[in-house]
N, C-alpha and C positions, 0 to 999 in steps of 0.2 A: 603518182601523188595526186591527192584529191583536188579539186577548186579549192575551197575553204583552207585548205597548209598551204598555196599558195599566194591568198593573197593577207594584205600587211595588214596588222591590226591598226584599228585608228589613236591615232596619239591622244586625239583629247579623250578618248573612251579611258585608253589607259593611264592618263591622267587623275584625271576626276574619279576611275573605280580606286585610286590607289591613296590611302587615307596622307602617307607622305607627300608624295606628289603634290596632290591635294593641299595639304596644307604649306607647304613650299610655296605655294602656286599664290596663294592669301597672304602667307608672309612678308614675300617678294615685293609683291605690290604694296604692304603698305610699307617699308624700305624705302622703295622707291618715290611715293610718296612725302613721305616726309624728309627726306635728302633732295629733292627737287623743288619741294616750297621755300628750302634755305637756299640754294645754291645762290640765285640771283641775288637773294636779301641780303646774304651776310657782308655783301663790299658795303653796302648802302648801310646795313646799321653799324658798323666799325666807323665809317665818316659820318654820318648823320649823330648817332646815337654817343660812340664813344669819342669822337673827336680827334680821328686816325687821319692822319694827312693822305691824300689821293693814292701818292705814292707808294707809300707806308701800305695801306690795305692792300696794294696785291701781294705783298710779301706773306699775309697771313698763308695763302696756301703753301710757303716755303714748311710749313712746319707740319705740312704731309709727309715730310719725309722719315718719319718715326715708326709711318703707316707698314712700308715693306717689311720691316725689321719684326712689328706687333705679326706681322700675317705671315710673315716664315715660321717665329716661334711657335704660331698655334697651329701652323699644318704640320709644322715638322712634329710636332707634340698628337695629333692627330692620328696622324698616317703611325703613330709608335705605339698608339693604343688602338688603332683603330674604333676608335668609338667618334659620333661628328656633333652630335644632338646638344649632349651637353655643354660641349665648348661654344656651340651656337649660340646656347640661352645667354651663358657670360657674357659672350660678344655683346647680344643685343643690350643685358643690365648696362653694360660699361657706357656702349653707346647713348642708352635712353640720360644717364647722371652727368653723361661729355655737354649735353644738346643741352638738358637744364639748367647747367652748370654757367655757359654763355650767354643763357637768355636772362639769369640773374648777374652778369658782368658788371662792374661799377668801374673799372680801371679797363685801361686799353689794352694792358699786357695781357688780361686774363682770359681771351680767346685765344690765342697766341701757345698760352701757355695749357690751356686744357686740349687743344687740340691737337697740341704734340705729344700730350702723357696719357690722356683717354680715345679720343677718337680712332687712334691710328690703329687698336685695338677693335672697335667699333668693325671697323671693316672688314673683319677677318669671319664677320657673321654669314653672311652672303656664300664665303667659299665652302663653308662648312655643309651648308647645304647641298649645293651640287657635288660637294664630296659624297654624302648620303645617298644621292640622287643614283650616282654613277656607281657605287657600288651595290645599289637593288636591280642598275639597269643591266649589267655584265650580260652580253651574250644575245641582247634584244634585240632582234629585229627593228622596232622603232627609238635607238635610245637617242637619237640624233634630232626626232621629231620631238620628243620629250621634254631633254632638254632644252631644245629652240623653246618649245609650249611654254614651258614653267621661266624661262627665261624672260619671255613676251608680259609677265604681268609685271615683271619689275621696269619695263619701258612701257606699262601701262600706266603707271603709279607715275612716270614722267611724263606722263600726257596732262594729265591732271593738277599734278602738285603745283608748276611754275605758277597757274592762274590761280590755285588756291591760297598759295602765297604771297599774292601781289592783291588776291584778296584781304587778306588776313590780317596783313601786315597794316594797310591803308585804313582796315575799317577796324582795329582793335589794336595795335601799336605793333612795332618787328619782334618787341619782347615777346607779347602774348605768341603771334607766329612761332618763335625758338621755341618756345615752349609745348607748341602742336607738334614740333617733330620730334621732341622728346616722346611725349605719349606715342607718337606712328615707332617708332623704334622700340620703347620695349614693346608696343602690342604685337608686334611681331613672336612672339614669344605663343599668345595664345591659339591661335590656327594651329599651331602643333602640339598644345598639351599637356601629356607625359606621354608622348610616343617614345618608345626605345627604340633603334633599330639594330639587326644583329652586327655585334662588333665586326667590322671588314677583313679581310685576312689580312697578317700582320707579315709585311716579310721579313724574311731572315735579318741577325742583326749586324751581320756586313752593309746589309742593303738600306742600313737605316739611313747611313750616310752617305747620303747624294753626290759623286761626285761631279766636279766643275766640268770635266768634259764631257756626261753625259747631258748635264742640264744646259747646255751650251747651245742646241737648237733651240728650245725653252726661252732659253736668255736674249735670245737673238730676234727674236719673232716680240717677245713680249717688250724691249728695246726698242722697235719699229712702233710699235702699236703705241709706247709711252709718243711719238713723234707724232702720231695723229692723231691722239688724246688731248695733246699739249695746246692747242686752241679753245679747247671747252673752257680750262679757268679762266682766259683772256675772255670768253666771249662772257663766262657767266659776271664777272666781275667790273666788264666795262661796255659788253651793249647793252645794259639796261641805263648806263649813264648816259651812252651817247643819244639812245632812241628818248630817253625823258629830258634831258637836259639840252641837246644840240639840235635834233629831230622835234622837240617841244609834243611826242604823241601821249595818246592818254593813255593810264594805267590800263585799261582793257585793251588795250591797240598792243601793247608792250607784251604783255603775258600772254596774249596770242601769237606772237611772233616768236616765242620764245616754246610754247607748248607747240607749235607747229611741228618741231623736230622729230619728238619722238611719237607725235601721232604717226609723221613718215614713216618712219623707222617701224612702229608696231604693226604696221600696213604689209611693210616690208619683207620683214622677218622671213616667215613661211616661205614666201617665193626666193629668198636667197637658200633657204635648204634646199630645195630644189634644183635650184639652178648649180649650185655648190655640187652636189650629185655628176653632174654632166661634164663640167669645166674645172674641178677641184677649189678645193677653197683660195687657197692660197692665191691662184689665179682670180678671183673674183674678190680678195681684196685688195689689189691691185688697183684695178676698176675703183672699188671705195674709196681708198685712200686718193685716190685723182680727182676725184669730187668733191672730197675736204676743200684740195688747193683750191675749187672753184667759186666753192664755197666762203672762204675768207677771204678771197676779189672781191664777190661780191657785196659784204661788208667794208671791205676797205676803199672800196672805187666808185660805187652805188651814190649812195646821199641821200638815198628814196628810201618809201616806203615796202615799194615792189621789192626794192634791192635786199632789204633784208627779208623779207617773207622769202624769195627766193635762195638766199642765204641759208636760211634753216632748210626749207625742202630738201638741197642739196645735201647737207647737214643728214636729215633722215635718211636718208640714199647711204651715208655711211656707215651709220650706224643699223640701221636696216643691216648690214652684211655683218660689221664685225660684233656687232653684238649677240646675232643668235648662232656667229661659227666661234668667236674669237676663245668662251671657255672647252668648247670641243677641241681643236684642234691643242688647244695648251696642253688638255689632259693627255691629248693622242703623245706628245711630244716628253714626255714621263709618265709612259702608265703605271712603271712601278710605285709611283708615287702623288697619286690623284690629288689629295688635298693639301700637297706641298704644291703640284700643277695649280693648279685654281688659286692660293692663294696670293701664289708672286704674279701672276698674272690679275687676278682682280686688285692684289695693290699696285699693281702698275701706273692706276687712276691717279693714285699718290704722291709718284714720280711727273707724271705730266700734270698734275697740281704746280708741283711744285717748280718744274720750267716753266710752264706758262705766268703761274707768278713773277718769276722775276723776270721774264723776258716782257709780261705785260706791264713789270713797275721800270724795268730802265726804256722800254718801248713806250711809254705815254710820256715819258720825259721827253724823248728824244725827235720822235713823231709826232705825238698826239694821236686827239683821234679823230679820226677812225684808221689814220695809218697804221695804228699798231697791229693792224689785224694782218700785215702783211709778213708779220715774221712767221706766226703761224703755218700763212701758204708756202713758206719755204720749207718750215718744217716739215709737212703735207707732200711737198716734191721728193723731199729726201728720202721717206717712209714710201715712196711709191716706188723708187728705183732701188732701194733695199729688196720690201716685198717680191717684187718683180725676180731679185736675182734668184732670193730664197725659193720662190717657186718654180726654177729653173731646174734648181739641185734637190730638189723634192717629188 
């Protein structure tokens, strides 16, 4: 065998020549983008803007839980036609009308209630893609770099968004803000066109219906990952209260601390395939997930500024791993069923929405803050001796 057949083709070459990839890659980020200039804002315009009691606004993310149910229906519906493009574009329309739909809110219920009947839809745009992804990549030598690659723009679009939203919101109102991620969500549409991709093979129609024992590693793995998910609502919803209100720092002090994460994280990426390579994944989210718990100490114990900047670093250090392994290994764990894989796993964000919601609304009762950041690190503990076992039997 020659030099040239042995060595790997470079992922961004095959990114960037590959007009999907490609445009996944543009998508992603602006996704990413406009779901991270709302993250932080939407506790603050629900109590500032619609007059939601403290308490009351972390419950908004309770009503993610609609999200798993929208993103089963559309993989399962996916994976039966094999087609991914078109139920993407849906996703994003449904998303772009969810997003403007809150930033014109008059009533308090009406986040609440768009977000349980359109968003949870919304999210099912994301899987559709890496479903597309993974079936051009079948058989590549690089698909693991790939999809890390194209995965890296949508925690690029989180580098960015927190500070453009804490711009946005300050210098033009939180409306105007909901209203920019409306437009970053359907623009997502245009980076891909009218690309078609060939319908994926369809399997057999036994096989349409997944059974519970085979998705049951699946369920298991994407269960864990909801437990170290389960900090982000708490963090996005109440350290921007604690850092502006308790901390007294200034909105550029804030959105820095907060973009810090997934600048880590995007830093990161790369060298967790790598390292994943040598040690297995699973064993190196282990490692992640113990840096979580470190992580929400350092928010709950700190009182500094140091403390949260190091907070987030931490923060990146996990996501850094489970972000560019977390939808490989999902898909590995039902190949027969790629975009049913991806989608219970990317709604899984939805499920730890929705625990950290109310674990952050009877937690700020109960604690305050900044204690409440410490149900979190339990959570974090729990997900690390899970992990650990799973990667024993793996």
């Amino acid at each position: 065998m020659s030099t040239v057949d042995t060595v790997r083709p470079s992922a961004l070459r095959v990114t960037f020549a590959s007009p999907l990839y490609r445009g996944a890659t543009v998508a992603l980020f602006l996704s990413g983008l406009g779901m991270s200039a709302a993250a932080p804002q939407i506790a603050l315009f629900l109590v500032n803007d619609l007059h939601v009691p403290l308490t009351t606004a972390g419950l908004y993310y309770l009503t993610n839980l609609t999200a798993p149910v929208a993103g089963y229906l559309i993989g399962a519906r996916s994976d039966r036609t094999g087609r991914r493009l078109g139920l993407f574009r849906l996703c994003a329309v449904a998303g772009s009308l969810g997003w403007l739909g809150i930033a014109v809110s008059t009533q308090a219920w009406m986040p609440f209630v768009i977000n349980a009947l359109v968003l949870g839809f919304a999210g099912a745009a994301g899987s559709q893609l890496f479903a597309a992804i993974h079936d051009n990549l079948r058989g590549s030598a690089v698909s693991d770099d790939v999809v890390s690659t194209v995965r890296m723009a949508l925690t690029a679009g989180w580098v960015v968004g927190p500070v453009a939203g804490s711009f946005l919101a300050t210098a033009i109102g939180p409306r105007a803000m909901l209203a920019a991620t409306a437009l970053c969500t359907l623009a997502q549409i245009l980076p891909l066109g009218f690309q078609r991709t060939p319908a994926a093979p369809v399997p057999a129609r036994r096989e349409h219906v997944v059974r519970l024992r085979i998705m049951l590693p699946l369920l298991t793995f994407t269960g864990l990952f909801v437990l170290v998910y389960a900090g982000e609502p708490i963090k996005y919803a109440y350290l921007p209260i604690y850092m502006q209100d308790q901390l007294h720092l200034p909105a550029a002090v804030t959105g820095g601390v907060i973009g810090l994460q997934p600048l880590t994280e995007l830093l990161l990426m790369p060298l967790a395939v790598i390292v994943a390579r040598r040690i297995g994944a699973l064993r190196l989210m282990v490692l992640g997930a113990a840096f979580g718990v470190c992580a929400n100490l350092c928010f709950a114990l700190t009182g500094t500024v140091a403390g949260m900047f190091a907070g987030q670093l931490l923060m990146g250090c996990v996501w850094g791993v489970f972000a560019a392994l977390g939808i490989i290994v999902a898909q590995r764990l039902l190949p027969h069923a790629v975009a049913t894989a991806s989608a219970i796993f990317m709604s899984s964000t939805a499920f730890s929405s929705a625990l950290g919601g109310l674990t952050g609304s009877a937690g700020v009762s109960i604690l305050g803050l900044p204690l409440v950041f410490l149900a979190p690190a339990l959570y974090g503990l729990v997900a690390t001796v899970g992990l650990a076992v799973m990667s024993r039997s793996n």
